[in-house]
C-alpha positions as CSV (number, residue, x, y, z in Angstrom):
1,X,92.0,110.5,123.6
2,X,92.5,107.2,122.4
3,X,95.2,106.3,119.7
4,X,93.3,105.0,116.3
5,X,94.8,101.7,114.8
6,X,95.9,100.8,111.6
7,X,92.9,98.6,111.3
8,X,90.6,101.6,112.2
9,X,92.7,103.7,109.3
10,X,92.4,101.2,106.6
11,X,88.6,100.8,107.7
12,X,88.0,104.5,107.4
13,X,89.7,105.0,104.1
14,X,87.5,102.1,102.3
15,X,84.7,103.7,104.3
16,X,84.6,107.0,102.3
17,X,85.6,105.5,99.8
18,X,82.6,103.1,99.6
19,X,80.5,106.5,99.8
20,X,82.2,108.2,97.0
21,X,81.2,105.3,95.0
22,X,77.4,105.1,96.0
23,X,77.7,108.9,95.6
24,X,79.2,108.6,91.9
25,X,76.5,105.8,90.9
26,X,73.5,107.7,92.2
27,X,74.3,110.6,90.5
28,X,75.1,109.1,86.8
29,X,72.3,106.8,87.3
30,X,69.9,109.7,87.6
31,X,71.3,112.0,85.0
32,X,71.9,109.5,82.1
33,X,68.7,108.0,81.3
34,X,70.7,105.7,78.5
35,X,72.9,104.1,81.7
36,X,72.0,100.6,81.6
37,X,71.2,100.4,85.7
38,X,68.9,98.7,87.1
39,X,67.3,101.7,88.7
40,X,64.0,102.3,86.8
41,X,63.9,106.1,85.0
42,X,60.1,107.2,85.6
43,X,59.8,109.4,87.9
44,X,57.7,107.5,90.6
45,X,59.1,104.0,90.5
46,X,63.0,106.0,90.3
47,X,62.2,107.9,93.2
48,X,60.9,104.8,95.4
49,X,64.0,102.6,94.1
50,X,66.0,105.3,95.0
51,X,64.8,106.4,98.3
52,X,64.6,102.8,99.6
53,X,68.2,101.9,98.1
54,X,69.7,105.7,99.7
55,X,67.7,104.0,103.0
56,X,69.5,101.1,103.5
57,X,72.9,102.4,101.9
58,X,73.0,105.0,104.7
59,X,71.9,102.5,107.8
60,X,74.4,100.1,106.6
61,X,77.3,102.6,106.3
62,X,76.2,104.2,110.0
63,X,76.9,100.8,111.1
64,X,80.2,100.7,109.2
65,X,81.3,103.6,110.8
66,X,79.8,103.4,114.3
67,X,81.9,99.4,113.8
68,X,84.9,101.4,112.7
69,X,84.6,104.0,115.6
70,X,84.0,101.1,118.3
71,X,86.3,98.6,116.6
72,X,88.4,98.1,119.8
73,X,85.8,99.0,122.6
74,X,84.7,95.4,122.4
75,X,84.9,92.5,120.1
76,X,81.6,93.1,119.2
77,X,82.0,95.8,117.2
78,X,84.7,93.3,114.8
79,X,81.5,91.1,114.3
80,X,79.3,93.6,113.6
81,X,81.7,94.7,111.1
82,X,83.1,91.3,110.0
83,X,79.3,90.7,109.2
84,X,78.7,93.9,107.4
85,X,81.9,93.3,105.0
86,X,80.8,89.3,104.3
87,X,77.5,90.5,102.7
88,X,77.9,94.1,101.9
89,X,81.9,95.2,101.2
90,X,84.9,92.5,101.4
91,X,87.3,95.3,102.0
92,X,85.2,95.6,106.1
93,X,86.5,91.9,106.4
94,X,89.8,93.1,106.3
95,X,89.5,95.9,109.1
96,X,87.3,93.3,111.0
97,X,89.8,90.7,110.9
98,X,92.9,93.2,111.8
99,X,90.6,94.6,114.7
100,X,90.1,91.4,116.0
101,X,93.5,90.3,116.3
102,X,94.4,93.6,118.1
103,X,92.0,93.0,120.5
104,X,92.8,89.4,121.2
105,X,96.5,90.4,121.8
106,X,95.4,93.6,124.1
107,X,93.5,91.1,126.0
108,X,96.2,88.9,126.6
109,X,98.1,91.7,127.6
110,X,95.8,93.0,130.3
């Protein structure tokens, strides 16, 4: 079993709690009808907006995880994640950046 790093810890931890979030927001956004979202409250247009936006919110956090999983198989798991946190979560950059240097110094290691 391989040791997880620091970098995979601190990606895990903004990983669930990214979820949480989307979790929190979902749920208030279809309970209050007042909440001033921008998901639409009829019933067909607020179950498309929703569907599509639970869609890609899961794809992009599988990625986020598989990234975080992979981070030190190969580097290309950081980009995939580096990528992910430049246009989705700034806190991925962070774990991207850390898993990238840890690979570069195992490589020059080996």
């Amino acid at each position: 079993m391989r040791k997880i790093s620091g970098a995979q810890i601190f990606g895990w931890i903004f990983f669930w709690v990214n979820n949480l979030a989307i979790v929190a927001v979902t749920i208030i956004s279809s309970t209050n009808p007042n909440d001033p979202t921008i998901i639409p409250h009829d019933f067909l247009s607020a179950s498309f907006a929703l569907g599509m936006f639970i869609f890609f919110v899961v794809f992009i956090q599988g990625m986020a995880g598989v990234a975080i999983k992979r981070l030190h198989d190969e580097s290309y798991w950081s980009i995939v994640l580096l990528i992910i946190g430049i246009f989705f979560n700034w806190f991925y950059v962070v774990s991207a950046i850390w898993g990238m240097s840890l690979n570069q110094k195992s490589g020059d290691t080996k």
